[in-house]
Backbone as CSV, one residue per row, in Angstrom:
resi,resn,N_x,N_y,N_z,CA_x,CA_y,CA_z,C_x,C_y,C_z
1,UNK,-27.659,71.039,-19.389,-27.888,69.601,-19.349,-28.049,69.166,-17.896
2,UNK,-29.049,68.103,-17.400,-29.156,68.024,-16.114,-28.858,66.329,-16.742
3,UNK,-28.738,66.015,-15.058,-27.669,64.904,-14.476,-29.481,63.783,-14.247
4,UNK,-29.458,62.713,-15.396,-30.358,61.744,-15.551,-29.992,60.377,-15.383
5,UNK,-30.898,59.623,-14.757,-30.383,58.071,-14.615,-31.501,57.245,-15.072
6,UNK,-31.674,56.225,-16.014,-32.149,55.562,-16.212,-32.735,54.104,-14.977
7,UNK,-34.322,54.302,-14.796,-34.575,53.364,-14.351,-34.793,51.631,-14.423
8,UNK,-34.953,50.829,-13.700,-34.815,49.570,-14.168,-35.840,49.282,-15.231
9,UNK,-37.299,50.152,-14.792,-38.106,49.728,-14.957,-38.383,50.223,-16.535
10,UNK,-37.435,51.618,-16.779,-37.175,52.235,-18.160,-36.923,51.462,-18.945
11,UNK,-35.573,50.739,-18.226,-34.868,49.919,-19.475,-35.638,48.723,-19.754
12,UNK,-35.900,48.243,-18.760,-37.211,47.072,-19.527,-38.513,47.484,-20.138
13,UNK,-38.950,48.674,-20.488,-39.597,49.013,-20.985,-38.990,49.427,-22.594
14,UNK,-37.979,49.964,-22.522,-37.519,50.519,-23.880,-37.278,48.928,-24.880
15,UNK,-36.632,47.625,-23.964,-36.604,46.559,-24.884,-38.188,46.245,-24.996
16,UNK,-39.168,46.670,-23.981,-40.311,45.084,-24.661,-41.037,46.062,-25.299
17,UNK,-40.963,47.088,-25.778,-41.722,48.094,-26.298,-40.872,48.513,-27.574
18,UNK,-39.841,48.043,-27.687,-38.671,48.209,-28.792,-38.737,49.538,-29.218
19,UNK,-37.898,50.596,-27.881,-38.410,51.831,-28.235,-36.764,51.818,-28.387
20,UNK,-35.962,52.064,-29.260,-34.385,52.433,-29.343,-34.365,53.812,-27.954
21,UNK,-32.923,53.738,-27.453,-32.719,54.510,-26.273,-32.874,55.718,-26.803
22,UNK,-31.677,55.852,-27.855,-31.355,57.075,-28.634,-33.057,57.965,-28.796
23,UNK,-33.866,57.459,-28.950,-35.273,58.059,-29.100,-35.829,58.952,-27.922
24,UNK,-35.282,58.248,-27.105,-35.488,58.577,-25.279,-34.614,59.640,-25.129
25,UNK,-33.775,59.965,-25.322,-32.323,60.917,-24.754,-33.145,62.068,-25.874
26,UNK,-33.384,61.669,-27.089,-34.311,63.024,-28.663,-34.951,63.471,-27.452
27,UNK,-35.898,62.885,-27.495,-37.104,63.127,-25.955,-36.939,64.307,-25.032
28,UNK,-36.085,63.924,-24.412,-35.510,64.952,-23.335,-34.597,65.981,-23.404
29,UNK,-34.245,65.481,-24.584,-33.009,66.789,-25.055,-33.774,67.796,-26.217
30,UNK,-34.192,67.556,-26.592,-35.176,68.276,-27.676,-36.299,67.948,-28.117
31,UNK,-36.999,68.603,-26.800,-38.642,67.988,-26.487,-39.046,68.404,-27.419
32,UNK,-40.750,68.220,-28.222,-41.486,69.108,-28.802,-42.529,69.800,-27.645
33,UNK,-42.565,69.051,-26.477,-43.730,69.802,-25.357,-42.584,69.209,-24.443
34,UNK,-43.079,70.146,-22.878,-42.775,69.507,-21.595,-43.802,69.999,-21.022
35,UNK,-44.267,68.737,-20.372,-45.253,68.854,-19.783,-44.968,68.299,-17.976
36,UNK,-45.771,69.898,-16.820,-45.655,68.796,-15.344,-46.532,68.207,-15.619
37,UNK,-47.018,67.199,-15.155,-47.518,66.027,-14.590,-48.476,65.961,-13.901
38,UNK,-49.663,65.515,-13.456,-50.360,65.357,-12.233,-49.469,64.737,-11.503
39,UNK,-48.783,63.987,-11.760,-48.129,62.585,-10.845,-47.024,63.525,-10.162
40,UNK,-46.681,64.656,-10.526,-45.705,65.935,-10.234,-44.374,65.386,-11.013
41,UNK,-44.639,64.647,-11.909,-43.078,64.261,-12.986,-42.970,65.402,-13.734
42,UNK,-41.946,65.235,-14.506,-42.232,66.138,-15.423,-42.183,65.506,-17.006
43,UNK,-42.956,65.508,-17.929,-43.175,64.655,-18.982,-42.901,65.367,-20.097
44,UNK,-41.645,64.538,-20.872,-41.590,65.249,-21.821,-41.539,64.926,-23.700
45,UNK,-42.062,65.072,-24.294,-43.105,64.840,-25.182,-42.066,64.795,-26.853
46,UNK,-42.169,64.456,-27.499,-40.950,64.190,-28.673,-41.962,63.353,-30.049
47,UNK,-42.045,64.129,-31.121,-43.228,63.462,-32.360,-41.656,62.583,-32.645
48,UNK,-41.593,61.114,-33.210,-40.561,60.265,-33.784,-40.916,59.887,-35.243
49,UNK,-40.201,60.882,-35.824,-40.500,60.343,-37.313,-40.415,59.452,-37.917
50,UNK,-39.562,58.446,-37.451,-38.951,56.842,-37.637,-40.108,55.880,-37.238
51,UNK,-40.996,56.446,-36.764,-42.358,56.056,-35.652,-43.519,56.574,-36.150
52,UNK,-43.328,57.043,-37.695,-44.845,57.293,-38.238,-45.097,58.777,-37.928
53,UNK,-44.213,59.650,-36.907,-44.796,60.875,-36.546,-45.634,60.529,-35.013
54,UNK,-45.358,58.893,-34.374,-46.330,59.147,-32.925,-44.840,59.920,-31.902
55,UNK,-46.022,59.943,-30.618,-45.484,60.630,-29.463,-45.096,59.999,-28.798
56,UNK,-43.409,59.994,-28.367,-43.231,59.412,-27.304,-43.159,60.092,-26.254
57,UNK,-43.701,59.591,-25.105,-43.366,60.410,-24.234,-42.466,59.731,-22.602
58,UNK,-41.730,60.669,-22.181,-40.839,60.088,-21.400,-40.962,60.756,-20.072
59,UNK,-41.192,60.089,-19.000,-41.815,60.507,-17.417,-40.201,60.828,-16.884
60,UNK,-40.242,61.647,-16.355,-38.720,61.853,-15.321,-39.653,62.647,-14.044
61,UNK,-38.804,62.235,-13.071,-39.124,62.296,-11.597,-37.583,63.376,-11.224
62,UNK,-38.202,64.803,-11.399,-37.595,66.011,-11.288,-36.923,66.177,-9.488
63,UNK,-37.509,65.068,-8.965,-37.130,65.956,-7.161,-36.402,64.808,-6.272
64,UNK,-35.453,63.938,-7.276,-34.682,62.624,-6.704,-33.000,63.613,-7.194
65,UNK,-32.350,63.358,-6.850,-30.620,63.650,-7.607,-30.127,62.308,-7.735
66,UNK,-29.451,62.078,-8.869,-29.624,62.292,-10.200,-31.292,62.074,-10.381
67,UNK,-32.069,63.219,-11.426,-33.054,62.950,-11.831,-33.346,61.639,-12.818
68,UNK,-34.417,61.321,-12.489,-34.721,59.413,-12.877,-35.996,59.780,-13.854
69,UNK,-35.327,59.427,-15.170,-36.574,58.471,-15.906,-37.453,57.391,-15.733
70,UNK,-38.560,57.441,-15.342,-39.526,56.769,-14.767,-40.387,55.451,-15.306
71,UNK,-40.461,56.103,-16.558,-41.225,55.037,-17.802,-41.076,55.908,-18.956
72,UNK,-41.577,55.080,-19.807,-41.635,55.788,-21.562,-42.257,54.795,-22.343
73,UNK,-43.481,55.617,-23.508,-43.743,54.898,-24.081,-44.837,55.985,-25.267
74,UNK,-44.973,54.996,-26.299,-45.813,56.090,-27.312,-47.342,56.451,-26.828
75,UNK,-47.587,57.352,-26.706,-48.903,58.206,-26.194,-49.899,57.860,-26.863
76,UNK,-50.420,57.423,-26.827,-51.964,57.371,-27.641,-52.985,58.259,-27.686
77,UNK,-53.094,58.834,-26.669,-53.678,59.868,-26.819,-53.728,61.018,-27.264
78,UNK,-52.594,60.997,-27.489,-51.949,62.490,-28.538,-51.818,61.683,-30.304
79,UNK,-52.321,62.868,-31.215,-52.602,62.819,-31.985,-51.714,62.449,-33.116
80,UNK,-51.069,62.038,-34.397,-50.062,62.199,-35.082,-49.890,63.445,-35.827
81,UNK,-49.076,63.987,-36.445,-48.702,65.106,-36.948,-49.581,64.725,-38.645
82,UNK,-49.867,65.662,-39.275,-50.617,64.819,-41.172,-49.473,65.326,-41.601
């Protein structure tokens, strides 16, 4: 388990996007992908079944201590599961 901190900009994203936290922590704790980043984050990828089967995906910024969640939000570009 690595040592994560939620950003400001996370948490106002998880209310206006009404993404429950608990969805965010699924995310990172039992990705379905991790993906680096161009941005050099590391992104990591979670299908939410409560969510139809979309992707959320959750940005963490790997090279700060404590590592920081960056943003999060459902992917559109990735496909749903049939």
């Amino acid at each position: 388990m690595i040592d994560i901190e939620i950003s400001t900009h996370t948490k106002e994203m998880l209310i206006e996007r009404n993404i429950p936290e608990e969805w965010m922590w699924r995310a990172i704790n039992a990705p379905d992908q991790v993906d680096p980043g161009a941005d050099n984050n590391t992104h990591y990828i979670k299908s939410i079944a409560e969510h139809g089967g979309r992707f959320l995906r959750v940005v963490v910024n790997p090279h700060v201590y404590p590592n920081r969640v960056v943003t999060v939000f459902f992917d559109r570009r990735l496909r749903r599961k049939q």
